[in-house]
C-alpha distance (Angstrom), angle and dihedral (degrees) to the residues before:
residue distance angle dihedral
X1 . . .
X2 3.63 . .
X3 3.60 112.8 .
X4 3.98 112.2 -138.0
X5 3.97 127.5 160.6
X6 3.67 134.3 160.2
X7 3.55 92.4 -112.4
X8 3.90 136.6 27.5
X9 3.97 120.7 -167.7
X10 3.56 115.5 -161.0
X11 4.35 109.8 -150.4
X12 3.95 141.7 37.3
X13 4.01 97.4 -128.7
X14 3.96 125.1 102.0
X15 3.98 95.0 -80.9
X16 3.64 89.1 57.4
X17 3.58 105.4 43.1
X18 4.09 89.8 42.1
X19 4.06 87.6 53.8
X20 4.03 88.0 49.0
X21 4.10 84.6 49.5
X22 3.43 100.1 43.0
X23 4.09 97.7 41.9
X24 4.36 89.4 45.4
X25 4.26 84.1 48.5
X26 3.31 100.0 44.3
X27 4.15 89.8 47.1
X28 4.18 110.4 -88.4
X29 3.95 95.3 106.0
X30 4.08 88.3 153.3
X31 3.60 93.0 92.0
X32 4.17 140.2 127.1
X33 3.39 124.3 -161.4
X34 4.03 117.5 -155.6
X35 3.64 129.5 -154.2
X36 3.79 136.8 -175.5
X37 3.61 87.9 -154.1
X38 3.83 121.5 -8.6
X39 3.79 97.9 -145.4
X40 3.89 92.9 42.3
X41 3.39 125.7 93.4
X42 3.99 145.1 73.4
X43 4.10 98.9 -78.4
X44 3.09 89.9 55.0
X45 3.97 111.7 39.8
X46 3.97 102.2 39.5
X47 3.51 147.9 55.0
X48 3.84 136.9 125.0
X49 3.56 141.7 -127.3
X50 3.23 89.9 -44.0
X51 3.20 118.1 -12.6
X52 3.75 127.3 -142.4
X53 3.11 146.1 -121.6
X54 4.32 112.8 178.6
X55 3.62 122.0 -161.7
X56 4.13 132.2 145.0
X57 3.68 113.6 -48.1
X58 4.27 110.8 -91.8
X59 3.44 95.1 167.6
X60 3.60 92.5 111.9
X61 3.67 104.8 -124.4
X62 4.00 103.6 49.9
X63 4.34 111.5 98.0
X64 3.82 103.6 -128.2
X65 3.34 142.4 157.4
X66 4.31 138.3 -172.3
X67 4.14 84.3 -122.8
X68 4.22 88.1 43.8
X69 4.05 85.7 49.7
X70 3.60 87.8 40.9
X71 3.68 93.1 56.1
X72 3.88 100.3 40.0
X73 3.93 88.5 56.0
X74 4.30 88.9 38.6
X75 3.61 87.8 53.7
X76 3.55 109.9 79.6
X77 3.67 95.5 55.6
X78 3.38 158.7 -116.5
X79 4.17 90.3 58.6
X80 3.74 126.3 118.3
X81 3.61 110.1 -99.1
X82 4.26 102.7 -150.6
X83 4.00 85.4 44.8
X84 4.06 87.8 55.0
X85 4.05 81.8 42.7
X86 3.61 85.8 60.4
X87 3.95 99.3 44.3
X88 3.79 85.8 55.7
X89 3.62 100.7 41.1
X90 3.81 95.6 51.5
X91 3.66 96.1 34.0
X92 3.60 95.1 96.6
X93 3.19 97.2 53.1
X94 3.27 104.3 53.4
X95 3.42 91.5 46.1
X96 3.74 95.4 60.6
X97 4.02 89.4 53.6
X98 3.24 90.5 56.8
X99 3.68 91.0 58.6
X100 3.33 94.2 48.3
X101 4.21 90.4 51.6
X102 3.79 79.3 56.4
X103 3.42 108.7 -97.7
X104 3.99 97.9 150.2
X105 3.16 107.3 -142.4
X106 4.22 121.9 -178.2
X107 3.70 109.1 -88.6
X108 4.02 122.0 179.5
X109 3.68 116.1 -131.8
X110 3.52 101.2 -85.9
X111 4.13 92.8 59.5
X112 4.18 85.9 -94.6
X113 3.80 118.2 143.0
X114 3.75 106.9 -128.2
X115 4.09 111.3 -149.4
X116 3.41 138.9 -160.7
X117 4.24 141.2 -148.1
X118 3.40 114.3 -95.3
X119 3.80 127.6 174.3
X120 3.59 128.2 -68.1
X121 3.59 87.5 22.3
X122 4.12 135.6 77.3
X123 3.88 91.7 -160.2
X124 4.00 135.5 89.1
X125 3.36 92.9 -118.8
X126 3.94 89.0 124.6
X127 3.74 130.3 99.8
X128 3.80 130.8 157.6
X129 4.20 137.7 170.4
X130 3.50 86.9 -137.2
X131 3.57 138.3 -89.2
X132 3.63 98.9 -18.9
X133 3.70 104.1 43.3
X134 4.04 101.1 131.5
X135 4.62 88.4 45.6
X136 3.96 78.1 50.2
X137 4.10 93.0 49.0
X138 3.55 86.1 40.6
X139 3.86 96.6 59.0
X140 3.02 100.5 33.6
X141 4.45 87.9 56.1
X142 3.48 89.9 43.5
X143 4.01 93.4 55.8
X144 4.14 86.7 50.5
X145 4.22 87.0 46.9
X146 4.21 96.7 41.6
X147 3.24 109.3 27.0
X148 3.69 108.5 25.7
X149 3.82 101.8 28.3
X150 3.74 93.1 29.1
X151 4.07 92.5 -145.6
X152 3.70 107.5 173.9
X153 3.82 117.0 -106.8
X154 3.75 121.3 -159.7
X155 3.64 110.9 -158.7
X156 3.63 132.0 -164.6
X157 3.59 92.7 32.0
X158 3.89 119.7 134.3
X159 3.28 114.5 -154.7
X160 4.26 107.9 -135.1
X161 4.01 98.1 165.8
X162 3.92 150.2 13.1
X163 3.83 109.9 -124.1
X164 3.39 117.9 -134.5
X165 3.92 141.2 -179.6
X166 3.81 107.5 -152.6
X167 3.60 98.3 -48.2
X168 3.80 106.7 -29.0
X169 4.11 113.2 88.3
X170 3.86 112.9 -115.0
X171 3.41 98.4 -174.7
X172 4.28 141.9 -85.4
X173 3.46 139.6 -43.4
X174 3.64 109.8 -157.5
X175 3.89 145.1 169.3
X176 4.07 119.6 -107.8
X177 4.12 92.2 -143.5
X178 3.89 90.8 -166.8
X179 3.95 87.9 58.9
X180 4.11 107.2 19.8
X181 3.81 91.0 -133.2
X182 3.75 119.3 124.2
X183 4.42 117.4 -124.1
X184 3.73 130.8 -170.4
X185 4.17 127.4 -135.2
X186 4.03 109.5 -168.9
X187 3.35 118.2 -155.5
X188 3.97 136.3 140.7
X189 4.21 94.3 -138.2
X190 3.47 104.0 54.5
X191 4.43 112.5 -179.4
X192 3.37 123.0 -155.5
X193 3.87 107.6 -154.8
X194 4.11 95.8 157.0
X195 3.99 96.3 123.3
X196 4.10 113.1 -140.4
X197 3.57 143.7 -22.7
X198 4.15 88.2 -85.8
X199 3.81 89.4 164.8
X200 3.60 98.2 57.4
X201 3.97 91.3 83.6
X202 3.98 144.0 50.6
X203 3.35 91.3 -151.9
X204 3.60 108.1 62.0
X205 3.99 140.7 128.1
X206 3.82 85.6 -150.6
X207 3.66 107.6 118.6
X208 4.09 111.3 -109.7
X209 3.84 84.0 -107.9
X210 3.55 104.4 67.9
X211 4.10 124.8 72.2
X212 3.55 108.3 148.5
X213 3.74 127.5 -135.6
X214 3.86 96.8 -114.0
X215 3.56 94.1 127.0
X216 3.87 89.8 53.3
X217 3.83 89.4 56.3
X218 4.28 94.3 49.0
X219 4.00 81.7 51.4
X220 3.61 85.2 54.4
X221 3.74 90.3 53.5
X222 3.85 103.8 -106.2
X223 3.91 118.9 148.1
X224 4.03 118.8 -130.5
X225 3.59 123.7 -134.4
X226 3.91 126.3 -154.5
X227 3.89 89.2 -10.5
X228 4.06 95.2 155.7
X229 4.09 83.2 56.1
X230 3.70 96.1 101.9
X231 3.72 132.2 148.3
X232 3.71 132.6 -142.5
X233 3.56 143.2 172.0
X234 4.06 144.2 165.4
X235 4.10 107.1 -62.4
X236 4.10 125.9 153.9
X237 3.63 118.9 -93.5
X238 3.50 95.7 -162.3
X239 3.86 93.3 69.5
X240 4.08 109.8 1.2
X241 3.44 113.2 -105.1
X242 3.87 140.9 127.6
X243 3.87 115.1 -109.3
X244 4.01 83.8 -150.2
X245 4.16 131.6 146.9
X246 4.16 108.7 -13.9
X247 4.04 91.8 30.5
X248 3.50 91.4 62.5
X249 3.54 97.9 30.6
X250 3.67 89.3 66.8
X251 3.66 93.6 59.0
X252 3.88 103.6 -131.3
X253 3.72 126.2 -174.9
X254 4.20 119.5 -87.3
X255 3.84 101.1 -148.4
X256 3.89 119.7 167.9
X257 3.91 124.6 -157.6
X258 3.76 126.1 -142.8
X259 4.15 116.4 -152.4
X260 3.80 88.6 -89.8
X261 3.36 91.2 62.7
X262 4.32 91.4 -105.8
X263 3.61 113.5 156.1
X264 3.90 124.7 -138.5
X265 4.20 123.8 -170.7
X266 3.94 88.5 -158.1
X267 3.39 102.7 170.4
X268 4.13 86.9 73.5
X269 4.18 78.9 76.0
X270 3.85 92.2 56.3
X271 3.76 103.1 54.8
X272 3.85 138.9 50.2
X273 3.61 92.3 -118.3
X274 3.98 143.1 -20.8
X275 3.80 94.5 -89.0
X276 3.49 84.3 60.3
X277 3.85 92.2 44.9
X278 3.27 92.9 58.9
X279 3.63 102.6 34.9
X280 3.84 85.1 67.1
X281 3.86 97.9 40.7
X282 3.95 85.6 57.4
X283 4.14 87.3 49.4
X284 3.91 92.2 46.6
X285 4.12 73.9 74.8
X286 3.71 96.0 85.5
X287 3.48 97.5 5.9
X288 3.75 92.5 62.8
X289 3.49 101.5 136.9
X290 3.99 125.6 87.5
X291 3.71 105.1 -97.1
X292 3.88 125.4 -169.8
X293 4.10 88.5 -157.8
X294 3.70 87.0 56.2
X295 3.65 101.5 35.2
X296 3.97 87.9 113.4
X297 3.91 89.3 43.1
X298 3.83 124.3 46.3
X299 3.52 98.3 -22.5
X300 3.85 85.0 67.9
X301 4.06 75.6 92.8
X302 3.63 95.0 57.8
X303 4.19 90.1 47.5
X304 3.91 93.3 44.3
X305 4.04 88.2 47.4
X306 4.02 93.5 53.1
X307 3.45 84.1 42.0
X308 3.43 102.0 57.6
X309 4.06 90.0 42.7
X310 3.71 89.8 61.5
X311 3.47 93.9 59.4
X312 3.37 82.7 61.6
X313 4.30 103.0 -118.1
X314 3.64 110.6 120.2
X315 3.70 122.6 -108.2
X316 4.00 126.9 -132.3
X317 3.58 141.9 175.5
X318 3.92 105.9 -129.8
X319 4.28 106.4 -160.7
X320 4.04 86.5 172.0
X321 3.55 85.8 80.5
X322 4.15 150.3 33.3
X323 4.07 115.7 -111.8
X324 3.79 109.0 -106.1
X325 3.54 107.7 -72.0
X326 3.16 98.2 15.3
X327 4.19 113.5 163.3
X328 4.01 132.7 164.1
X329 3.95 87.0 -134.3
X330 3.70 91.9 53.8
X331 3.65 95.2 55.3
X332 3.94 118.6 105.6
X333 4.22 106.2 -96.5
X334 4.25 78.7 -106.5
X335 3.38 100.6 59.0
X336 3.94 96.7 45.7
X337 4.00 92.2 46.7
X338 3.47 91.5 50.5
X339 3.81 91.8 44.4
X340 3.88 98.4 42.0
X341 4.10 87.5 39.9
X342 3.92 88.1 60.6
X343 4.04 94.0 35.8
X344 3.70 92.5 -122.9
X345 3.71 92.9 139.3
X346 3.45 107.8 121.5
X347 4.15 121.3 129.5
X348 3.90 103.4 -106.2
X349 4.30 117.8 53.0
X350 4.40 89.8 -123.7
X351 3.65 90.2 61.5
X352 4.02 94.6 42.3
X353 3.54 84.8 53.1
X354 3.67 103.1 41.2
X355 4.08 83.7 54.6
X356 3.82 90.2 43.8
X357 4.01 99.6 40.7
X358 3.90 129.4 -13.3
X359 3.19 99.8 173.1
X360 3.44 91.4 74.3
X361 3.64 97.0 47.6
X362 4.40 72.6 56.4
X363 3.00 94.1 65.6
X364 3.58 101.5 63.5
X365 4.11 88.0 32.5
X366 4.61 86.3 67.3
X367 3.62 79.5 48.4
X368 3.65 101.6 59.8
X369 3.92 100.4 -111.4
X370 3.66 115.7 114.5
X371 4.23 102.5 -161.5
X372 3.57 86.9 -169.8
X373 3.91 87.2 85.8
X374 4.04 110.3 3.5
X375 3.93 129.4 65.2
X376 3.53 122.1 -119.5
X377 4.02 115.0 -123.1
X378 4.12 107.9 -140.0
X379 3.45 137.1 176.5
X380 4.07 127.6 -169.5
X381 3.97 92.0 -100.9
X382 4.34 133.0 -174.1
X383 3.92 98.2 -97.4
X384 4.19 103.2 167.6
X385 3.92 138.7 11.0
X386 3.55 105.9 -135.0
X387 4.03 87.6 -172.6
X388 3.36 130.2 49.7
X389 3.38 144.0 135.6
X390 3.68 118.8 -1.9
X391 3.76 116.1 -108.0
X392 4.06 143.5 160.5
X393 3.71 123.1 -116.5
X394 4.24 81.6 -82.1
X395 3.51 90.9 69.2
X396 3.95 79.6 -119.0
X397 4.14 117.8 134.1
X398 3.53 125.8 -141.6
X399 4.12 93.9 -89.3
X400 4.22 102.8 90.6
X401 3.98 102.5 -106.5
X402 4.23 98.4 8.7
X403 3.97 102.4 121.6
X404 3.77 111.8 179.7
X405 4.15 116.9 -170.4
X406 3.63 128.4 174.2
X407 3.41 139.0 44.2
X408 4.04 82.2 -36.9
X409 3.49 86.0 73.3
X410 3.91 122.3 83.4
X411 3.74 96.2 -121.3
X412 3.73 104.6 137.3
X413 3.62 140.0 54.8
X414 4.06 138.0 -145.9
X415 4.11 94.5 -36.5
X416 3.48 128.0 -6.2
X417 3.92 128.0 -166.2
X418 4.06 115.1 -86.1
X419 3.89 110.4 -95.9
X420 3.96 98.2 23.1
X421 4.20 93.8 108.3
X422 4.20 83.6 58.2
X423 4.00 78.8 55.5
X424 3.50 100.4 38.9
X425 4.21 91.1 56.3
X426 4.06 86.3 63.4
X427 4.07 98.0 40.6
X428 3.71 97.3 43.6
X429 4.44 91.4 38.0
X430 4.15 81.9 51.5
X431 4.07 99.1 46.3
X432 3.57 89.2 40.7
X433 3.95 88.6 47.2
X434 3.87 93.2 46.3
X435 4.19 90.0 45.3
X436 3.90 94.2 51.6
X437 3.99 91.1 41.3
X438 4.30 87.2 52.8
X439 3.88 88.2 62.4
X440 3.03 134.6 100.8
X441 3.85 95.4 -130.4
X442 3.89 125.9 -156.7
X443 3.58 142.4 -143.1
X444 4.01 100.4 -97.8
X445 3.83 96.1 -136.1
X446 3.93 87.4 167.2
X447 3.65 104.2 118.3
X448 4.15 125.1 173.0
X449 3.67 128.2 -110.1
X450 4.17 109.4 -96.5
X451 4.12 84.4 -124.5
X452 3.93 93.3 55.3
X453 3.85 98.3 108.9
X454 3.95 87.7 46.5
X455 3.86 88.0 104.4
X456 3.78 96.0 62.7
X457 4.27 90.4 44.3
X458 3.56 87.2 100.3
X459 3.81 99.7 49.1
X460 4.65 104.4 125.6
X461 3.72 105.5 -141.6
X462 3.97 94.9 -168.7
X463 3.96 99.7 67.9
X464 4.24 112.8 84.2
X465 3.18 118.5 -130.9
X466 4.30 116.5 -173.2
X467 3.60 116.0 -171.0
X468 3.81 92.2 173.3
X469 3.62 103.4 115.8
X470 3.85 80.5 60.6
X471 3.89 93.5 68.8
X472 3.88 80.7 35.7
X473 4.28 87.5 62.8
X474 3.94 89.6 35.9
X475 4.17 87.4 61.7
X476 3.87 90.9 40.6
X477 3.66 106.3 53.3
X478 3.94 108.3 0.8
X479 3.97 106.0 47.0
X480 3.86 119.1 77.0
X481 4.22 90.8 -42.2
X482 3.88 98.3 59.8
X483 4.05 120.6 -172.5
X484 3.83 118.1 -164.8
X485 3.88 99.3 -153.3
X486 3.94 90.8 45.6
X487 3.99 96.7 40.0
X488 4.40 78.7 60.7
X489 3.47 95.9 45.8
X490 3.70 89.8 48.3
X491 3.68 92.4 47.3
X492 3.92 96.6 51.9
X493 3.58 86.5 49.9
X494 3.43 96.3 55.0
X495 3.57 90.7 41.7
X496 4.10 94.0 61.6
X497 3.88 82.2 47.0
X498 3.39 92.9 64.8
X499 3.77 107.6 38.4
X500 3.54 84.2 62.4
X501 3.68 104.4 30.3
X502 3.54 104.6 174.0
X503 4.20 123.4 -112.6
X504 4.27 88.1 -147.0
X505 4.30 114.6 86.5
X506 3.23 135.9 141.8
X507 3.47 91.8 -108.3
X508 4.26 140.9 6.6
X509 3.96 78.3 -120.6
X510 3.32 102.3 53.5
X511 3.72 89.8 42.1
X512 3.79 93.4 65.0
X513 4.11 91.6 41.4
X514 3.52 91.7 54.5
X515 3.73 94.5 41.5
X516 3.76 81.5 52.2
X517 3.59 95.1 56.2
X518 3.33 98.1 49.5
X519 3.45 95.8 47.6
X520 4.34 84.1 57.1
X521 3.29 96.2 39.9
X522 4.13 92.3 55.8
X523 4.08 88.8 47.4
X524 4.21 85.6 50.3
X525 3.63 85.4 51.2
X526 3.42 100.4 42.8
X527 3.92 96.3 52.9
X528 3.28 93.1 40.0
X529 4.45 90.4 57.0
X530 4.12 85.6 39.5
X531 4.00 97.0 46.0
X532 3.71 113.6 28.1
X533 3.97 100.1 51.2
X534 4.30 81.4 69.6
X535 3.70 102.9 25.1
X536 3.76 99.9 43.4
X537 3.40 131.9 -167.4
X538 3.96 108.0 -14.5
X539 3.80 131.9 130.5
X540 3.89 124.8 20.7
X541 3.93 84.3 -23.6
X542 3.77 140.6 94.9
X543 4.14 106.7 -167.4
X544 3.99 107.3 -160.9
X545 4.15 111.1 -172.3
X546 3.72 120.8 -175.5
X547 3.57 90.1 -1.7
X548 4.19 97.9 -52.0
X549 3.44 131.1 95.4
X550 3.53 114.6 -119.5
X551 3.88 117.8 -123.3
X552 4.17 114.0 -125.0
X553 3.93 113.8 -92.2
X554 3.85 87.3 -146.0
X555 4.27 90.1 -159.3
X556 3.04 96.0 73.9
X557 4.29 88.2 66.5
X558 3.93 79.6 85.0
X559 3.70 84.6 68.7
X560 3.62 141.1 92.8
X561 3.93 108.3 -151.6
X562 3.76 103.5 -135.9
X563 4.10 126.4 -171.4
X564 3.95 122.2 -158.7
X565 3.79 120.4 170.5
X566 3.98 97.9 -23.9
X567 3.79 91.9 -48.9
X568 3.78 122.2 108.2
X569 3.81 129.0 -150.9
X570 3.70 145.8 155.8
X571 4.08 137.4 -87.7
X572 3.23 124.8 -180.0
X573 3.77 122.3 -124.9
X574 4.00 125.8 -113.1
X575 3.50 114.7 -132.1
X576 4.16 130.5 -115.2
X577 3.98 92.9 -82.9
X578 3.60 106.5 -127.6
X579 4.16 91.3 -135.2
X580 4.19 103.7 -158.8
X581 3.59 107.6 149.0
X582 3.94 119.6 134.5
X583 3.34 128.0 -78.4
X584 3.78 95.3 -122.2
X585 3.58 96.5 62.3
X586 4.04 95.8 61.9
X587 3.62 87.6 43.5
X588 3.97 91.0 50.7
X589 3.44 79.6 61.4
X590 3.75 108.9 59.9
X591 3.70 109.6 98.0
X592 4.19 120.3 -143.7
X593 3.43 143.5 178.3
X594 4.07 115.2 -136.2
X595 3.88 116.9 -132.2
């Protein structure tokens, strides 16, 4: 039976089940949603200590506005300034449906949201349910989508191409993994809800799950924009997880460990003393992420951490004991309010943060590592693409029908506020919901020829192929430490891979996902060889050529870094529109029927 429907959504995370929501409420109920593997993927597998989720302030007390919002996320650059309009004006509500979907979120006793800081941002914009708060959004979606909406959801279905007739998307070919036989959806809205290129690094916080499809969508002919605008920070390796906000807050001990087992507190060699050690530790809290502007400040840590890595000892967080020196006294007047506020005073950094936040010590507890008496080995890993694909203020791409949402989509710019991609999943799945619902869909009477999948008959699935060392490059010289000379050498390489890609894998399914990595990692590469040389170092990245690092060329913040068929060039940004009309002629607007 061929399988048609007037809109296909790609993914099984909280942008793809709030799309499915939004498009059955607001009338499109003739949709499919397909998933590699429905209890894969990044909303559902990670979080922090608390992960957040940042939308305007409801507290009750905190001045905000959408166009305040707007402007805090707008201001670090190199972000569209309507789409941040549009985060901030939607965000609350959003919000409130999640609440009523039960996602219990803290509320004071008057029915206020309380909020907290988060980093990149000086406001209280921030609230969480803990260290699980997009798996919980994701459940609690996907019991709205399955159960109550009863959307279809085809599982075990890997996504290899975006079909298209002419230059309007008909829908998806994909592989069944569970049979090896290739199927077809048709559809003329096609959304991409797949989150980032996750494979394209070794170090990543990602879960092993999640790859993305972004590869699939530059086949299809979409451009990127701000793609080398990635942001990283410290997270275990052992079991993927970011070692954000409370972990740091604590202040537990760095310690690396040489192959004979030697132990070195390095980050004594960083800073002028241990007060300010551990002054910055406690600010790596909410200023987790890499930043270039801090990179002689907190993210010292983050340098000194890599550092240590490549000379090859392992590196661990140790919360069974203070860093050298440590001393309450010592401790910038921040870090001891905030500690003393929250009680979390105790002598050793497990029981400060069992006092300030056990569930995150939980976390690793359903996991089988008890912190209370082992170290936790870390490495400064790719955590969030702020770029992505390139799309209008629809959410909609340049290919007629081809929505992508999610942190697939090129929303943000150089930093962006802690907690806004958990917002950006609603926003972008209810624009993109409202968009597709507008149209006047059609029939999709496109339908592929029966000898389509002819081309991959001759595909050998007994030869191994490992591209590993790949993602293994992509962490050394392309994450947030960026080398011009080695980002080119990595690029040719990739690009011999390619024009011979080879017909023997393991597997037809690993052949697409790593033909789907390479594919990313090339466009990384490429923007990052086209951009950096003139921007310099900015964002989550330091760019180093012929052995310097290059200083930031801050104009270029007014910029939007776009990516079209391996060539790289320049946009400029639209400002936060300062919306002020009268209130009469929105409400001349609203159409009604009389009764």
């Amino acid at each position: 039976m061929k399988k048609v429907y007037d809109a296909i959504i790609i993914g099984s995370g909280a942008a793809a089940y709030g799309v499915a929501d939004r498009l059955y409420k607001q009338g499109v109920t003739n949709i499919a949603l397909i998933a590699e593997n429905r209890l894969s993927g990044t909303s559902r597998n990670t979080g922090s200590d608390k992960q957040t989720y940042y939308k305007l302030s409801l507290d009750g007390f905190s001045q905000d506005s959408p166009y305040r919002m707007a402007s805090d996320i707008f201001a670090a650059g190199c972000c569209d300034g309507e789409k941040m309009y549009i985060q901030a004006v939607n965000s609350v509500g959003c919000f409130l449906r999640l609440c009523d979907y039960g996602v219990n979120f803290p509320k004071d006793e008057f029915g206020g949201y309380p909020g907290y800081k988060t980093d990149h941002d000086n406001t209280v914009r921030a609230t969480s349910v803990g260290p699980l708060t997009s798996k919980i959004m994701t459940e609690q979606l996907e019991k709205v989508v399955l159960d109550k909406n009863r959307t279809p959801l085809y599982d075990n279905r890997q996504v290899i191409e975006i079909l298209k007739d002419g230059e309007k998307a008909a829908g998806v070919a994909a592989l069944n993994t569970e049979t090896n036989e290739f199927e077809c959806f048709y559809s003329h809205n096609v959304v991409c809800a797949t989150g980032a290129p996750a494979c394209i690094y070794e170090n990543s916080v990602y879960p092993h799950s999640q790859h993305g499809m972004t590869g699939v969508l530059i086949e299809a002919g979409v451009r990127l924009c701000n793609f080398s605008q990635w942001q990283y920070g410290m997270s275990s390796v052992d079991f993927r997880w970011n070692v954000s906000g409370s972990f740091m807050q604590v202040v537990p001990r760095f310690v690396s460990v040489d192959d004979n087992g030697n132990e070195y507190e390095f980050l004594s060699e960083c800073f002028a003393d241990s007060g300010e050690m551990c002054s910055n530790i406690f600010l790596k809290g909410y200023q987790w992420p890499f930043s270039f502007e801090r990179a002689e400040k907190s993210s010292r840590i983050d340098i000194a951490v890599h550092n240590e890595t490549r000379k090859g000892r392992r590196v661990y967080l140790d919360f069974t004991r203070n860093p050298q020196g440590f001393s309450f006294d010592a401790l910038s007047e921040e870090a001891r309010d905030y500690l003393e506020k929250n009680g979390a005073t105790a002598e050793k950094p497990i029981e400060r943060l069992r006092k300030l936040n056990p569930k995150a010590i939980d976390v690793y507890s359903a996991q089988g590592i008890d912190i209370y008496t082992e170290k936790l080995r870390i490495a400064v890993c790719a955590q969030h693409n702020n770029g992505g694909v390139y799309t209008d203020n629809n959410w909609k791409t340049d290919v007629e029908g081809l929505y992508v949402i999610g942190e697939a989509a090129g929303t943000f710019g150089l930093a962006r506020p802690g907690g806004t991609a958990l917002n950006d999943t609603q926003v972008s799945a209810l624009v993109c919901a409202r968009h597709i619902s507008k149209k006047n869909i059609s029939f999709c009477d496109f339908e592929v020829a029966e000898d389509y999948f002819e081309k991959y008959g001759e595909l050998a699935v007994d030869e191994a192929a490992d591209y590993s060392y790949v993602k293994r490059e992509m962490s050394s010289c392309a994450a947030f430490l960026r080398d011009e000379e080695e980002c080119r050498r990595l690029l040719d390489k990739i690009n011999k891979i390619l024009s011979a890609y080879p017909k023997g894998h393991k597997s037809l399914s690993e052949y697409f996902r790593d033909k789907d990595m390479l594919i990313s990692a090339k466009a990384l590469l490429e923007t990052v060889i086209g951009e950096m040389p003139l921007t310099g170092s900015r964002g989550g990245a330091v760019f180093r050529a012929n052995g310097k690092t290059v200083a930031e060329d801050a104009s270029y913040r007014k910029y939007l870094t776009v990516t079209e068929n391996s060539k790289v060039y320049f946009e400029e940004v639209k400002p936060v529109p300062a919306v002020n009309e009268p209130f009469e002629k929105y409400l001349n607007e609203v159409s009604y029927e009389q009764t």
